[in-house]
C-alpha positions in Angstrom: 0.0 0.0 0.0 1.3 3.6 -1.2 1.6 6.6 1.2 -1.1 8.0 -1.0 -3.4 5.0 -0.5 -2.4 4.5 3.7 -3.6 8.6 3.9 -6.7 7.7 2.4 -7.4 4.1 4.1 -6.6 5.8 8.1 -9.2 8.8 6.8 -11.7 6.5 5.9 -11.8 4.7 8.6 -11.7 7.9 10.9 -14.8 8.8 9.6 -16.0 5.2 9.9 -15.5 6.0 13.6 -17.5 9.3 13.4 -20.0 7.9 12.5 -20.2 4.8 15.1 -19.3 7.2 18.3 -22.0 7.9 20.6 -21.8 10.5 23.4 -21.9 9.6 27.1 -19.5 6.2 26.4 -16.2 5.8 28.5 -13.4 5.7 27.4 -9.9 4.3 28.8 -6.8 6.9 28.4 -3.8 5.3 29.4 -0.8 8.0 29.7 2.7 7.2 30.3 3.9 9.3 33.2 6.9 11.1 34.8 7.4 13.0 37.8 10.3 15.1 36.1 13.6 15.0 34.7 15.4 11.7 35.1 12.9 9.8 37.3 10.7 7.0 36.3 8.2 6.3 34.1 5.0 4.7 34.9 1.5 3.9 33.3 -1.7 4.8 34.5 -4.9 4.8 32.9 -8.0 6.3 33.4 -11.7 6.2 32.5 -13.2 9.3 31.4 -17.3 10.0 30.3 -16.9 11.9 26.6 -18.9 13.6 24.5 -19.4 13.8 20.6 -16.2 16.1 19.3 -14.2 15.9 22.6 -10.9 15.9 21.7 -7.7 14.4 23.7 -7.4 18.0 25.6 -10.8 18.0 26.9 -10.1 14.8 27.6 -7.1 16.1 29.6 -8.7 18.7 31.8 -11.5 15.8 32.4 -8.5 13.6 34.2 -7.1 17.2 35.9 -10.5 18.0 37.5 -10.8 14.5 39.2 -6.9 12.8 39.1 -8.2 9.1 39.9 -7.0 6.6 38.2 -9.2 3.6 36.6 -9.0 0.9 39.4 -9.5 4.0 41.9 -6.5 5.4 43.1 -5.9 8.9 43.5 -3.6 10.6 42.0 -1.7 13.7 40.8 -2.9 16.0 37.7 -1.7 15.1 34.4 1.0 17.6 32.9 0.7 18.6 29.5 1.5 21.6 27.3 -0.9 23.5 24.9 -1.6 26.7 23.9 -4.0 27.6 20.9 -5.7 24.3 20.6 -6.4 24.8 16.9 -3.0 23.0 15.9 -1.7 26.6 15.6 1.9 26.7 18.2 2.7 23.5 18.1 2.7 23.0 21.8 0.2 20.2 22.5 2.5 17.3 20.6 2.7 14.0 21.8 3.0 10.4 20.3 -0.9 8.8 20.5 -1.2 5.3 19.8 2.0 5.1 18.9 1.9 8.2 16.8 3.7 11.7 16.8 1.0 14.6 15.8 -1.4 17.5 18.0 -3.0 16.2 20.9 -5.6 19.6 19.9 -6.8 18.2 16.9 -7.2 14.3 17.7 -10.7 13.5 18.1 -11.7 10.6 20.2 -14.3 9.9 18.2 -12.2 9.0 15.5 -9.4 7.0 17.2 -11.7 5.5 20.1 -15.3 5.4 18.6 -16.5 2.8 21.2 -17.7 2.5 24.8 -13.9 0.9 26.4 -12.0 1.6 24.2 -8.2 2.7 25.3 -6.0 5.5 23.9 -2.4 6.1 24.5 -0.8 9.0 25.5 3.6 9.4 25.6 5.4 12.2 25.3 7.6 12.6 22.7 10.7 10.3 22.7 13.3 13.1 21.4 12.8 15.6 23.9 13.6 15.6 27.5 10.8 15.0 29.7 9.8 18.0 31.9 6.9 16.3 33.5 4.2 13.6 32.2 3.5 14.4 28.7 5.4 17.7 28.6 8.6 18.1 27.0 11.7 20.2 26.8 11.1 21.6 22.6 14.3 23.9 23.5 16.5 22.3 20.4 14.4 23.0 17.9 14.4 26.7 18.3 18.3 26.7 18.7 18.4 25.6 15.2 16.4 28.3 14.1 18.9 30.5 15.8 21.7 28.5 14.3 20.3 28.9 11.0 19.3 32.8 11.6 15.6 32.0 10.1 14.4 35.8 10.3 14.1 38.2 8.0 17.2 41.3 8.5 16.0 44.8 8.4 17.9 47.8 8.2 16.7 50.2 10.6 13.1 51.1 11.5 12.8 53.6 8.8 10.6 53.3 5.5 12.1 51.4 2.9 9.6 51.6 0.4 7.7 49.1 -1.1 9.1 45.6 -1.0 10.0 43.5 -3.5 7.0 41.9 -5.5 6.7 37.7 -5.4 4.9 35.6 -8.3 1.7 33.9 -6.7 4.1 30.8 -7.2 7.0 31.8 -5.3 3.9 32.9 -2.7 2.4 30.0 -2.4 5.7 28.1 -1.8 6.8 30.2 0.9 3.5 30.1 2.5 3.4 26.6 2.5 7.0 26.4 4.3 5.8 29.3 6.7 2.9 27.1 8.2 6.0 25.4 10.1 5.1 25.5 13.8 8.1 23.8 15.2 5.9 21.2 16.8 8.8 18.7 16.4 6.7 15.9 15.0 8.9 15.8 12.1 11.9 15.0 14.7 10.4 12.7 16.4 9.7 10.6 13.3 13.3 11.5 12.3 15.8 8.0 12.9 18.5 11.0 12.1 17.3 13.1 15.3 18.5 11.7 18.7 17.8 12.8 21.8 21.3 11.3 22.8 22.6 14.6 21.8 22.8 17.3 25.0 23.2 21.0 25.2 26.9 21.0 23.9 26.3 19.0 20.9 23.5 20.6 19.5 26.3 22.2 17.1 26.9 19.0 15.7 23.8 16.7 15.8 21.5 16.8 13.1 19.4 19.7 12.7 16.3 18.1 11.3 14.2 19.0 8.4 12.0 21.7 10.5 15.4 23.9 10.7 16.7 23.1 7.2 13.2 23.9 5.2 12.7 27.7 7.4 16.2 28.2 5.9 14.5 27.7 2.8 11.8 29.9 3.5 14.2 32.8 4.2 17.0 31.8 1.4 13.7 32.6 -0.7 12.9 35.6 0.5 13.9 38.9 -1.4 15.2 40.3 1.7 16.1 37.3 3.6 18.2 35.6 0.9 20.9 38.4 2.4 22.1 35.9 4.9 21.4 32.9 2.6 25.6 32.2 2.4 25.7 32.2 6.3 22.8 29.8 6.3 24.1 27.5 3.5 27.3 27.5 5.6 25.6 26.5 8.5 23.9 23.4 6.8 27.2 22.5 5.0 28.5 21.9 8.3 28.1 18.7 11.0 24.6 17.7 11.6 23.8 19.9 8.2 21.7 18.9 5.7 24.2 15.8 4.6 23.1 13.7 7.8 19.8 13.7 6.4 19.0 9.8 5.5 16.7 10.7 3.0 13.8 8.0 5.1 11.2 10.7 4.6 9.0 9.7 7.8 9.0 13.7 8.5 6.8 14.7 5.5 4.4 11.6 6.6 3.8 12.8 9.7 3.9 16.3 9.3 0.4 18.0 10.3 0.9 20.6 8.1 1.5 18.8 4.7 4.5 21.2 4.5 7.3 19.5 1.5 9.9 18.6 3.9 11.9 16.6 1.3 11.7 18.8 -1.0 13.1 21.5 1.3 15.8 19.2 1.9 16.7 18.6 -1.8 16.6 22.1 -2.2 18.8 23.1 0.4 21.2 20.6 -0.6 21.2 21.9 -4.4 22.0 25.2 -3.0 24.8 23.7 -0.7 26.6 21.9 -4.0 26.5 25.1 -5.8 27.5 26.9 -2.9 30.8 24.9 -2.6 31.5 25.3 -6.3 30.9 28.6 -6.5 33.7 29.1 -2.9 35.8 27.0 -4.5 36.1 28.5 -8.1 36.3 31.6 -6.1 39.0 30.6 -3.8 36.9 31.2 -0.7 
């Protein structure tokens, strides 16, 4: 079965499950827990009462109010992270049954339709644990730093109008800009180890999320001032050449944002970059 053909198979049968879920059913949530950095993990599992269109926040906030587990034991409050809750910051990621995507936009009627069924809940395997199903996203915006994914301005004056885009070169860019460095392309990554600590960030892989905003800048009329400094960046350890080309970030990837192809494109750019130093003696 094609990627094309797996897409459509997991939609149908999500709205299968729509249309089999009834409100008022419990359902079993079983969350993989940690009491903070370092310590052990545990399972617990709890029944919660949902409604048609909960989703697995609500479902959340439904274990906060009352922390008992199934079998009756009490318990702490579940830890999670979320902000927008319309799969907007990125915030709310976690792997769910067995999965990496938004926690926001999961619906249990579509993944647990009927009255007992279980869901899963981890927190993301790449990322230090904080607490529970909250993780440490820190790495992911030091390689936007490291790749200097902004846009440099010269002063705070008016500069006129700005340089005009073809709807193509729009529609590319806005596609690459709907990157909300949620890091489910990382976790899917086999490049992307959470092996690698604070002082080997420099070197570790970067990821596709970091290499396709340089993209996004490179292309910009403005931002492509500091496309050599990014290009040099990528050319360099954990760059764009420890990317092993498995392409699990692009499946998984809530945004449908062209991760490959960001990666092919940055690595044309890199090639010709090189040439270009080196025929220049640079």
């Amino acid at each position: 079965m094609s990627d094309a053909q797996a897409h459509l198979h997991d939609a149908e049968q999500r709205r299968q499950n729509r249309q089999v879920a009834v409100a008022g059913r419990h359902v079993i949530i079983k969350i993989k827990r940690c009491d903070g950095p370092g310590k052990p993990s545990r399972w617990e599992s709890f029944k919660v009462q949902t409604e048609v269109g909960s989703n697995v926040i609500s479902c959340l906030k439904s274990i906060a109010a009352d922390p008992v587990t199934a079998d009756g034991q009490k318990t702490t409050p579940v830890v999670w992270d979320s902000g927008c809750l319309e799969e907007v910051c990125g915030a709310c990621t976690m792997v769910i049954n067995g999965r990496v995507r938004q926690s926001c936009s999961c619906l249990i009627d579509e993944y647990a339709p009927r009255e007992g069924d279980t869901l899963t809940l981890e927190p993301m395997s790449k990322f230090p644990v904080i607490r529970d199903l909250w993780v440490d996203r820190e790495r992911m915006f030091d390689a936007l730093k490291r790749v200097q994914a902004w846009v440099p301005i010269d002063g705070t004056y008016n500069l006129g109008a700005g340089p005009k885009e073809s709807p193509e070169q729009q529609q590319t860019r806005y596609d690459l800009s709907e990157c909300m460095t949620c890091g489910c392309c990382l976790e899917a990554c086999p490049q992307f180890s959470i092996e690698a600590d604070e002082k080997s960030w420099d070197s570790a892989f970067i990821g596709a999320q970091a290499i396709s905003q340089a993209r996004l800048f490179n292309e910009h009329e403005t931002g492509k001032r500091l496309k050599g400094e990014r290009i040099d960046t990528l050319m360099g350890a954990g760059g764009v050449s420890d990317c092993g080309n498995a392409q699990n970030c692009v499946k998984v990837c809530p945004k449908g944002i062209p991760l490959t192809e960001s990666i092919a494109a940055v690595g044309r750019s890199a090639t010709l970059h090189a040439v270009t130093r080196f025929f220049r003696g640079k």
